[in-house]
Structures are given as C-alpha cells and as structure tokens.
C-alpha positions in Angstrom: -22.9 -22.7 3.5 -25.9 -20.8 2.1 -25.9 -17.6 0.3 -28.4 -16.4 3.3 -25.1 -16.5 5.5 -23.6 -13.0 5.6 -19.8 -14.5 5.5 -20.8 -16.2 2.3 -22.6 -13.5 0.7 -19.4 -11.1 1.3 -16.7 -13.6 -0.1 -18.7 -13.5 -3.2 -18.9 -10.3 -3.6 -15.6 -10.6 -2.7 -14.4 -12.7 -5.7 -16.4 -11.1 -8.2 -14.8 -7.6 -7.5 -11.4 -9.9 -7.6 -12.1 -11.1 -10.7 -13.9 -7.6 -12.1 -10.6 -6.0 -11.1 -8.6 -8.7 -13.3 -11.1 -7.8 -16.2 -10.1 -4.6 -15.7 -6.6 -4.7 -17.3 -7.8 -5.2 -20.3 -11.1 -3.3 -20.3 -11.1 0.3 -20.2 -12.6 2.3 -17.3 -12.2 -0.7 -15.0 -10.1 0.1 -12.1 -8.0 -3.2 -12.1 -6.2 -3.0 -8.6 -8.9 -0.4 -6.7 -11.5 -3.2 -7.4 -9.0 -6.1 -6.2 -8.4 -4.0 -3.0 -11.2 -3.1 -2.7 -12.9 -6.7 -2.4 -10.1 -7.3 0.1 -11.3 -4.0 1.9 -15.3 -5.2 2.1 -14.2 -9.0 3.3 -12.1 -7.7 5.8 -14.8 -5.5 7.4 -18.0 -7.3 6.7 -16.7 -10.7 6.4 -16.5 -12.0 9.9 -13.2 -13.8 10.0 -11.0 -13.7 12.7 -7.9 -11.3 13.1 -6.0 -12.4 10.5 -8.2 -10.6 7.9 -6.3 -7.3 9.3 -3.1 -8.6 8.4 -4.6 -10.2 4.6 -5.7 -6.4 3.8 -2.4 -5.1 5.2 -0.7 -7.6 2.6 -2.8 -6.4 0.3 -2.6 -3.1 0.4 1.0 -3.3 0.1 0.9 -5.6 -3.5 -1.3 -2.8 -4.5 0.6 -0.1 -3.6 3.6 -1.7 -4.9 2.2 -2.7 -8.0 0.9 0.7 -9.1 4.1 2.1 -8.7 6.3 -0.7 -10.5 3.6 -0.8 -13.1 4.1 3.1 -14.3 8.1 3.2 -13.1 9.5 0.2 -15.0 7.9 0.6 -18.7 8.1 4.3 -18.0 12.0 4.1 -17.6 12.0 1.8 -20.9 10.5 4.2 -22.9 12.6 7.2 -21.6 15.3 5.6 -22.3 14.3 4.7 -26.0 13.2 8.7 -26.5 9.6 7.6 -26.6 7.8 11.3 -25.9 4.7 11.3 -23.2 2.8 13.1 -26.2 2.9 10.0 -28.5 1.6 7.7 -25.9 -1.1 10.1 -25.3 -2.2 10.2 -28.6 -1.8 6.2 -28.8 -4.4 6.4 -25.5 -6.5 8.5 -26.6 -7.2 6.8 -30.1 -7.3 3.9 -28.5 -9.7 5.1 -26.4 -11.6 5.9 -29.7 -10.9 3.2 -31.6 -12.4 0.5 -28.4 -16.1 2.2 -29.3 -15.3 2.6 -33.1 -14.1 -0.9 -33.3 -15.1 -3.2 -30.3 -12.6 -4.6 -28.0 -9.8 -5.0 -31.7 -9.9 -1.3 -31.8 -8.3 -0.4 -28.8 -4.9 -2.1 -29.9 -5.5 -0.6 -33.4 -6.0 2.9 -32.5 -3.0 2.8 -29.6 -1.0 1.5 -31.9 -2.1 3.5 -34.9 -2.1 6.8 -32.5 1.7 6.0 -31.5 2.8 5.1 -34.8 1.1 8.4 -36.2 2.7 10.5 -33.4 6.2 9.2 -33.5 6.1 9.2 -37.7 5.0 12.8 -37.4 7.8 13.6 -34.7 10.4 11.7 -36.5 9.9 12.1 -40.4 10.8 8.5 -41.2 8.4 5.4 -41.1 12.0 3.3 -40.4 12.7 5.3 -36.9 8.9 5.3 -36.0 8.5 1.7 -35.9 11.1 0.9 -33.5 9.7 3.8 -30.9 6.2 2.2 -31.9 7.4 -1.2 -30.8 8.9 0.1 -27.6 5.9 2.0 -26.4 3.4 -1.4 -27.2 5.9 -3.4 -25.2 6.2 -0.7 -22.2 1.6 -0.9 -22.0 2.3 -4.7 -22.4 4.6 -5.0 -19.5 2.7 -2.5 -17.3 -0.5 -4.6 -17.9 1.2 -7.8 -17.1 2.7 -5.9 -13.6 -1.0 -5.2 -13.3 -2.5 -8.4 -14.0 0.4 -10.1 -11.6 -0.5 -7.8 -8.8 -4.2 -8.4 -8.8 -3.6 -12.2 -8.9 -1.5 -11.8 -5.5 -3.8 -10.0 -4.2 -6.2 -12.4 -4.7 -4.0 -15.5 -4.0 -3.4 -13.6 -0.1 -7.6 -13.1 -0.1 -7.9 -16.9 -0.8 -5.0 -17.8 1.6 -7.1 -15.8 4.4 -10.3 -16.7 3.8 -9.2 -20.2 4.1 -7.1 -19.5 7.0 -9.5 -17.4 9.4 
C-alpha cells in the first residue's frame, strides 16, 4: 500500500480526524464527535470500500448521535438534582475558557473550577455548601467528557472494524 493510492491516503485522513476528534475532549474548540464522524463521513465516500461502508457510517452516526445526547442528559440530570444552577457552570466555562490562554492547558481546570466555586459561594453565602455543588458540577464535565471520549473510541473501533472488513 502506498500513500499514492487514494484508499490509503483517505484512511489516513481518516484516522487523524479520529484521533483529532479524541483530542478534542480535552482541547477546547475541537469538535470531539463532528471530527470522529466526520472521518467516518470522508472514508465512506472517498474511500472505495465496498457496501458495507454505508452500514459503518450508519453505525456511526448513531454512537454519535447517541452519545451527544447521553453526554449533556446524564451529568445534566446529576446536577439538577444536586441544585447546581446553569449560571454557575457558565461562569465555570467561561473562566475556564480564560484561564486555558491565561494559564496553558492547567488553567482550564483552574478557572472552571475557580468560576464554579466563585459562582456557587456567591449564590450560596457559605464556602461549606459551595464545595459540595463545586464537586458535583467537576464530576457532571468529568462524566460528560468520559461519555465523549467512549463515544469517539466506538466510533472509531466500527471505522477499524470496516475498513478491515470491506
């Protein structure tokens, strides 16, 4: 196989947007599980493998789906349950946002956290009841990253099942 062969040259492209999009839970401004699709998308047009590739993308399509919904649902439902406002994990983004170009790549957990800790203390009036809420909203990004992460490793566990298939 030579990279002059169109097949190979779109399975790499392939796996780097795989692997972009897996960077991309982690790195803001990344889309994690467009990019995954996405690769899927380009193989499964320009790739030239049989029919299967149809019903790979199809798969696909579906983890990604799925997995943007589960991924703002279920941490979602956590925090509304533990009283965590929307405002307080808006300001946790936003300094966090702040904090990755103040402080490079540490800053993003330190101004999310800071921002949510700063939020709920300013709702609350006590540092004791703004920790807990603190805690819960960390845990609810944790577990929609992880939901994230998992759902761009499927799809690119079905991309290497059909380009090995097809």
């Amino acid at each position: 196989m030579s990279l002059t062969d169109t097949g190979a040259l779109v399975a790499v492209v392939t796996a780097l947007a795989i692997l972009a999009g897996l960077a991309g839970v982690v790195v803001p401004g990344l889309p994690a599980l467009p990019l995954c699709w996405g690769g899927v998308l380009v193989w499964a047009l320009f790739g030239g493998a049989g029919p299967g590739r149809w019903l790979v993308l199809a798969a696909a399509t579906l983890v990604a789906a799925g997995g943007t919904v589960v991924k703002y649902a279920w941490p979602g439902r956590n925090l509304k349950r533990a009283g965590v406002p929307t405002s307080s994990l808006l300001a946790g983004a936003v300094l966090g946002l702040v904090g990755f170009f103040v402080i490079p790549v540490v800053g993003l957990v330190i101004g999310f956290v800071g921002g949510i800790f700063a939020m709920e203390r300013l709702r609350l009036g006590d540092t004791r009841l703004a920790w807990p809420a603190t805690k819960q909203a960390v845990g609810a990004a944790g577990l929609s990253m992880l939901i994230e992460f998992l759902s761009g490793v499927v799809i690119g566990g079905l991309w290497v099942v059909g380009l090995v298939a097809t």
